[in-house]
C-alpha positions in Angstrom: 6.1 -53.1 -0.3 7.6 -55.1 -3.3 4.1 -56.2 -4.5 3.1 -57.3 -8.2 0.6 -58.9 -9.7 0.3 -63.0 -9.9 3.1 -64.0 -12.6 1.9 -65.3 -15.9 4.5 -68.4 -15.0 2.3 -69.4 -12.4 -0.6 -70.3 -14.4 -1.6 -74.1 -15.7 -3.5 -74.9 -18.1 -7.2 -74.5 -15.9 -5.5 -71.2 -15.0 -9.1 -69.8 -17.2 -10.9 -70.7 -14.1 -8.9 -69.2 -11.8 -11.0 -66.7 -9.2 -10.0 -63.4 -10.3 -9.8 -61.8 -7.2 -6.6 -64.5 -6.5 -5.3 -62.6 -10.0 -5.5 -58.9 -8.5 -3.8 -59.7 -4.9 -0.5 -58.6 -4.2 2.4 -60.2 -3.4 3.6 -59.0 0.3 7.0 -59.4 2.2 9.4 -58.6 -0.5 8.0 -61.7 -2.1 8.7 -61.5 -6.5 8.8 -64.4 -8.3 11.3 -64.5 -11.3 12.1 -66.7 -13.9 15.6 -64.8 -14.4 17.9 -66.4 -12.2 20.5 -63.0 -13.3 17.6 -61.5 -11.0 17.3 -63.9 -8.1 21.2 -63.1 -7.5 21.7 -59.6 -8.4 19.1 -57.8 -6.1 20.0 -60.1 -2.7 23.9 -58.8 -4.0 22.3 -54.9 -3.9 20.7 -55.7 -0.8 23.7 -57.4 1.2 26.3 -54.7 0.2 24.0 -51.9 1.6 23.1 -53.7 4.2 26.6 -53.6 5.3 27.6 -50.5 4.5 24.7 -48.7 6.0 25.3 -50.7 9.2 28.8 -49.4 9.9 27.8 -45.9 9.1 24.6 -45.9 11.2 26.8 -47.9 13.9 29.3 -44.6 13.7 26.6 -42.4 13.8 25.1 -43.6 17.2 27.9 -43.9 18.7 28.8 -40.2 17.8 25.8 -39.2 19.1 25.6 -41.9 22.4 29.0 -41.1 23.4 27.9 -36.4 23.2 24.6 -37.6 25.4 26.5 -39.4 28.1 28.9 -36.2 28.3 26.1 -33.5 28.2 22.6 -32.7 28.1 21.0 -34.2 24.9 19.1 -31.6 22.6 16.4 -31.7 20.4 18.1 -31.8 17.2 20.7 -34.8 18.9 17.7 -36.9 19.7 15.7 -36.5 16.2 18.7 -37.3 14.2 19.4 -40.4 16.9 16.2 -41.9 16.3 16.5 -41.5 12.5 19.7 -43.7 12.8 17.8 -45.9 15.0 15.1 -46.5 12.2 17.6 -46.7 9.7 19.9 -49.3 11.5 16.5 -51.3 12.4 15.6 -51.1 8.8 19.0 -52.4 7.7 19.4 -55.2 10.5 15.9 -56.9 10.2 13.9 -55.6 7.1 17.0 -55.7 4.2 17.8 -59.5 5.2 14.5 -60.6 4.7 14.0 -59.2 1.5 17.4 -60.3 -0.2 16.7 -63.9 1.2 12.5 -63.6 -0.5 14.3 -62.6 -3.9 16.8 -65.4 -3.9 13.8 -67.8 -3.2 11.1 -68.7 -5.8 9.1 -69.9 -2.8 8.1 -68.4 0.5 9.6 -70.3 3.1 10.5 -67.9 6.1 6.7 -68.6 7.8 3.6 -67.2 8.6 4.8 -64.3 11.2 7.3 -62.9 8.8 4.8 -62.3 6.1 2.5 -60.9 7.6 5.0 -58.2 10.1 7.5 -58.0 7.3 5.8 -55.2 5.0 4.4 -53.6 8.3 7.8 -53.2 10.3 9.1 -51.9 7.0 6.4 -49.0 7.0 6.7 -48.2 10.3 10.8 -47.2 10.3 10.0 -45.4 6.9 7.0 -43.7 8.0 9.0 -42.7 11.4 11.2 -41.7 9.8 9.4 -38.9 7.3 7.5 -38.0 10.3 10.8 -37.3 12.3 12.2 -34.9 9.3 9.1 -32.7 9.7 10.0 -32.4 13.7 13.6 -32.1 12.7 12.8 -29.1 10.6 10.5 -27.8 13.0 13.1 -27.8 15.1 15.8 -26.0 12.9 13.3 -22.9 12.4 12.9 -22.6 15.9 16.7 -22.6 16.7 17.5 -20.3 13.9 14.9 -18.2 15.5 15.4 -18.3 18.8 18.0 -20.4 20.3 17.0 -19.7 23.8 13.2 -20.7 22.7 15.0 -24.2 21.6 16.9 -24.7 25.0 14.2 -24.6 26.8 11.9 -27.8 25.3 12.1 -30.2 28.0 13.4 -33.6 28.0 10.2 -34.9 29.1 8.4 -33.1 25.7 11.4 -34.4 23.6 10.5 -38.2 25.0 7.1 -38.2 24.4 7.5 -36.4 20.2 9.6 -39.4 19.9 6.8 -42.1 20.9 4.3 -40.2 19.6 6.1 -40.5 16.0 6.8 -43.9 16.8 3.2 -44.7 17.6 1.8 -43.1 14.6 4.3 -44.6 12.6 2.8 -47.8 13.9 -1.0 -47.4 12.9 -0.6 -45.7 9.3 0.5 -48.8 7.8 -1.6 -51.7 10.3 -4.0 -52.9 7.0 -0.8 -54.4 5.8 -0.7 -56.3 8.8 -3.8 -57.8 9.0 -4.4 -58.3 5.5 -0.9 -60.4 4.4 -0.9 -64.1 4.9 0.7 -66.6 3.4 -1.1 -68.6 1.0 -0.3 -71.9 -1.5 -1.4 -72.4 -5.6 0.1 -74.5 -7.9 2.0 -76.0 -5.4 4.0 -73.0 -4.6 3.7 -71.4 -0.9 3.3 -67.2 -1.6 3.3 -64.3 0.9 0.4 -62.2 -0.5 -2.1 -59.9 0.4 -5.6 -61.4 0.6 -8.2 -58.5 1.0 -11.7 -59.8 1.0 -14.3 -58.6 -0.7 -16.0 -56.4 1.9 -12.4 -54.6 2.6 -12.0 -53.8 -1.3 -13.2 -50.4 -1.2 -11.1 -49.6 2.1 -7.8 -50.7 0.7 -8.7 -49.1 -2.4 -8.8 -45.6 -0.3 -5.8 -47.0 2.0 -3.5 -47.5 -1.1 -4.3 -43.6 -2.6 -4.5 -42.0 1.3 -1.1 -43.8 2.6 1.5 -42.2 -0.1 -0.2 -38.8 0.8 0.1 -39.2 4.6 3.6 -40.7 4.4 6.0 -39.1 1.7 3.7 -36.3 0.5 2.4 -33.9 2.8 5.5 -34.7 5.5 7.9 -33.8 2.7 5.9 -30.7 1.5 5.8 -29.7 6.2 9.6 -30.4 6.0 10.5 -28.4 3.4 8.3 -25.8 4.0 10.2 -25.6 7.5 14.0 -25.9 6.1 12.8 -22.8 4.2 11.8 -20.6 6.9 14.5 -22.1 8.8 17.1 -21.2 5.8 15.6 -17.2 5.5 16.9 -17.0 9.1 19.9 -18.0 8.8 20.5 -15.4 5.9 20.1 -12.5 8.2 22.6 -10.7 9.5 22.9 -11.2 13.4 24.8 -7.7 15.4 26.6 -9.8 17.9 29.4 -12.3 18.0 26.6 -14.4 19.7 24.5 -14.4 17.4 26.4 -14.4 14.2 28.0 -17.6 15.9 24.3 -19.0 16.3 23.5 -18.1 13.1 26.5 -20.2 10.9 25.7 -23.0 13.4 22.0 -23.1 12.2 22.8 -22.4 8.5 25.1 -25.4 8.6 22.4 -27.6 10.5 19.6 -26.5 8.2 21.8 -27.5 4.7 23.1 -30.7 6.4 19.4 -32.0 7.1 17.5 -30.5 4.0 20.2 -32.1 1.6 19.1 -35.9 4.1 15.1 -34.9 3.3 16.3 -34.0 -0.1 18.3 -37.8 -1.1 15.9 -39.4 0.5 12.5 -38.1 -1.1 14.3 -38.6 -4.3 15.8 -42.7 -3.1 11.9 -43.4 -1.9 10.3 -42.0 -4.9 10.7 -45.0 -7.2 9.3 -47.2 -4.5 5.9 -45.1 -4.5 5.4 -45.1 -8.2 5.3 -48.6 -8.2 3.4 -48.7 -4.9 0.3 -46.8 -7.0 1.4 -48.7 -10.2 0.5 -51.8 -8.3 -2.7 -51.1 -6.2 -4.5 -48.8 -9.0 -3.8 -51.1 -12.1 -6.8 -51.5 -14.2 -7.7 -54.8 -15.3 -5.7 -56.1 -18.4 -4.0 -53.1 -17.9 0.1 -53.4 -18.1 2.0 -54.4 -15.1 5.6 -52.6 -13.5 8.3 -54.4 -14.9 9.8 -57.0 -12.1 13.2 -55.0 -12.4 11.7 -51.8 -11.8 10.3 -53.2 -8.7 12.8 -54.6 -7.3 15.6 -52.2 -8.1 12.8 -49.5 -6.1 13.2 -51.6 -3.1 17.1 -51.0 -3.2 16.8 -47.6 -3.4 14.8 -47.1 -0.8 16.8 -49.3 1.5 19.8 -47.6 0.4 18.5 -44.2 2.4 19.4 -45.4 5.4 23.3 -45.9 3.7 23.1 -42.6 2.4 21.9 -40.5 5.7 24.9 -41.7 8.0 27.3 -40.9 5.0 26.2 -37.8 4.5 26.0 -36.6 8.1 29.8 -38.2 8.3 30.8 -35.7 5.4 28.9 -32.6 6.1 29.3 -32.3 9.6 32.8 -31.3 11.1 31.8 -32.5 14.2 30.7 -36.2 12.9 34.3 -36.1 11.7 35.5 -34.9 15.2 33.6 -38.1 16.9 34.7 -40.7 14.1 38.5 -39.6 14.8 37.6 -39.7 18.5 35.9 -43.2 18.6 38.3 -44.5 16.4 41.1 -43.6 18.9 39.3 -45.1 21.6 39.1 -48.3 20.0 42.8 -48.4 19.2 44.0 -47.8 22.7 41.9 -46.0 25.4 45.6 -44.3 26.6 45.8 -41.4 24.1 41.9 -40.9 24.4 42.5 -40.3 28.4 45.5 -37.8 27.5 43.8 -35.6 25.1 40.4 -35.4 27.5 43.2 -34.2 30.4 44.9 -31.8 27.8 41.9 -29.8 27.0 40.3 -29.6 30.1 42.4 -26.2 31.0 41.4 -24.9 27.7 37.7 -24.7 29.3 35.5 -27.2 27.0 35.6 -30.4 29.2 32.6 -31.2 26.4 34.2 -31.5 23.4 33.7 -35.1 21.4 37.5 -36.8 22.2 40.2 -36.3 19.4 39.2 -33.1 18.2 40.6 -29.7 20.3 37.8 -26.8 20.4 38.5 -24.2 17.6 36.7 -21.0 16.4 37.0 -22.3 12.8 35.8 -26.0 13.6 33.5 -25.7 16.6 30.3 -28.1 16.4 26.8 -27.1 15.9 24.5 -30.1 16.4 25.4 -31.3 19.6 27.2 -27.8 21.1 23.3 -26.2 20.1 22.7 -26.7 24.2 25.8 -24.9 25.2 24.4 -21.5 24.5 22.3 -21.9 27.3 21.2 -20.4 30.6 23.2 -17.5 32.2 23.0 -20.2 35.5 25.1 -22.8 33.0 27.5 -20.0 31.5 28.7 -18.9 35.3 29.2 -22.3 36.7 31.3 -22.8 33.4 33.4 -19.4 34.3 33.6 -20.7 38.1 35.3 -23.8 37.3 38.0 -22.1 34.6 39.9 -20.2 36.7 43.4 -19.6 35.6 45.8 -19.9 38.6 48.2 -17.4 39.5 51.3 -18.1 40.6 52.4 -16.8 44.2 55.8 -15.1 42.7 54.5 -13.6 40.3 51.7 -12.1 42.4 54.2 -10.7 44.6 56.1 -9.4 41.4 53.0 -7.3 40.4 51.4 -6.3 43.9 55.4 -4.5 44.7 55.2 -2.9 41.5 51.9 -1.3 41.9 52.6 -0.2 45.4 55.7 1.5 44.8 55.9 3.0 41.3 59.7 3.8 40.1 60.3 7.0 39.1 61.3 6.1 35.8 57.6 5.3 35.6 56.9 8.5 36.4 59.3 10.2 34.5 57.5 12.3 31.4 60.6 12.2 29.6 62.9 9.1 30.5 65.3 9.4 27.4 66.5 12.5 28.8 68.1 11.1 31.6 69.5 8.1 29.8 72.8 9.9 29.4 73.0 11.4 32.9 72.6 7.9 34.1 75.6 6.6 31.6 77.8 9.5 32.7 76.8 8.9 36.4 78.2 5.5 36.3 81.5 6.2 34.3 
């Protein structure tokens, strides 16, 4: 995105015969001219500081997440909320630079390729990603529902929801692609987007039919989904099972609906000037250059806020941070606490964080309720020993009962006994 019409800075004095359809194309790449030099530094400032901090986050939030699948089964709800870290980490590590170095630039120097993929990659993670929270919710109603109905999706389907988001993700936003180039006036190279005349009409309906089948109906799916998935959670379930189930889902539903929430509300600046820009009239007024670009930081800064807010919300996020930050300190203590909870019978708990009925985890333990085949091996390999004394102890004492076992009325004979040995 980032697009605005031709600055008035640009034109010379035979700017009166200047083609209009150069006047109504849109700048492409995160390319915006600006004479305000306050501007050319502040936004690449934005951009770098959430750039970092969304990297660590995101960085703590796969590792969380890498480190749960390599010790158990991966669900449904572990892999949707890995591959919306993965889109956000992509988004941070190749999209964010780009723009901050196009704002600090008056001219577009960073070459053909990059202007033309640039707005396209940065559609595709978004686009990705609001199609993952509508499989996300999806996938909360039917666990809140029926958590044996969730363990059952195979990995198989899991792997091929995940390219087929990633694939749609890819063609939604492809006129972007083939309609940005790179182009010099006035001695100044631009990234821009050149439709020709024959495309007008197409673009026209791409720029009104892309906002709908990216952030409107997905968000209106989504939270149609959290909903259902959140009047499930409000019953009242009759077993121990399922009231267990039943705080796990609550917790994952409000954790995920308050992600779709932030983010809708980060991303909606960034569409108001998308339809500013694409469905001005002629002579009509322009979006201001700091609205534009302060849009673009917001929406960049989702992919900081998602990794923070599943690190605060979630106690087993916490659990892994403590964990992995242990294990980078010294791999020792790590080892020790694995071996000290193995006896207590949850050799899959994330490291540093003991197994609890108050603090148990709910994303990735959402397998764990599973088949009666998984819960018996589990009992087979806790077994308590028994040590051979006290066996012995116990097997005498049930073969021959003493009589003062039998006795009705033992205090009785307290005295006797006392008198007996006087």
């Amino acid at each position: 995105m980032g697009k605005a019409m031709l600055a008035a800075r640009f034109a010379d004095t035979n700017s009166s015969n200047m083609n209009e359809s150069f006047v109504r194309l849109h700048f492409a790449g995160g390319y915006l001219p600006s004479d305000s030099k306050d501007w050319r530094t502040i936004i690449p400032s934005l951009l770098m500081a959430v750039c970092l901090v969304g990297l660590v986050g995101n960085l703590c939030v796969i590792g969380i997440l890498l480190h749960g699948a390599w010790k158990r089964k991966p669900s449904t709800i572990h892999s949707l909320i890995l591959n919306l870290s993965l889109a956000d980490f992509s988004l941070l590590l190749f999209s964010a630079p780009v723009r901050a170095t196009a704002y600090s630039k008056g001219v577009w120097d960073l070459g053909w390729f990059i202007c033309k993929s640039s707005d396209w990659f940065t559609h595709v993670c978004m686009a990705a990603k609001s199609l993952t929270f509508v499989v996300v919710a999806k996938a909360c109603f039917t666990y809140a529902s029926d958590p044996a109905k969730h363990l059952s999706i195979h990995s198989c389907t899991i792997w091929s929801v995940l390219v087929g988001i990633w694939v749609v993700a890819s063609l939604l936003p492809l006129p972007e692609w083939l309609f940005s180039t790179t182009r010099r006036h006035a001695g100044v190279e631009m990234c821009l987007v050149d439709v020709p005349a024959v495309a007008e009409e197409f673009m026209s309906m791409f720029g009104k039919l892309y906002p709908l089948l990216v952030f409107c109906l997905p968000l209106l799916l989504a939270g149609f989904y959290f909903w259902r998935a959140y009047g499930q959670c409000k019953k009242r379930g009759t077993k121990t099972h399922n009231l267990r189930n039943q705080m796990c889902s609550k917790q994952l539903t409000v954790m995920l609906l308050s992600t779709a929430i932030i983010s809708a509300l980060l991303w909606l600046p960034e569409w108001i000037a998308w339809l500013w820009v694409w469905h001005v009239k002629a002579g009509g007024p322009m979006p201001p250059q700091g609205f534009i670009a302060l849009s673009q930081v917001l929406m960049f800064s989702i992919s900081t806020a998602n990794p923070l807010i599943f690190l605060v919300m979630s106690e087993e996020f916490k659990a892994g941070l403590k964990g992995i930050w242990k294990w980078m300190i010294t791999k020792k203590p790590a080892v020790t606490s694995e071996v000290q909870e193995a006896p207590a019978g949850n050799t899959e708990a994330l490291p540093g964080k003991a197994p609890s009925p108050e603090t148990q985890t709910c994303i990735l333990d959402t397998d764990r309720h599973g088949s009666p085949d998984d819960s018996k091996e589990k009992s087979d390999k806790v077994v308590v020993p028994i040590l051979p004394d006290v066996e012995q102890f116990w097997h005498e004492r049930d073969a021959v009962p003493s009589a003062q076992d039998n006795d009705p009325m033992p205090w009785e004979h307290e005295g006797q006994e006392t008198e007996g040995c006087n």
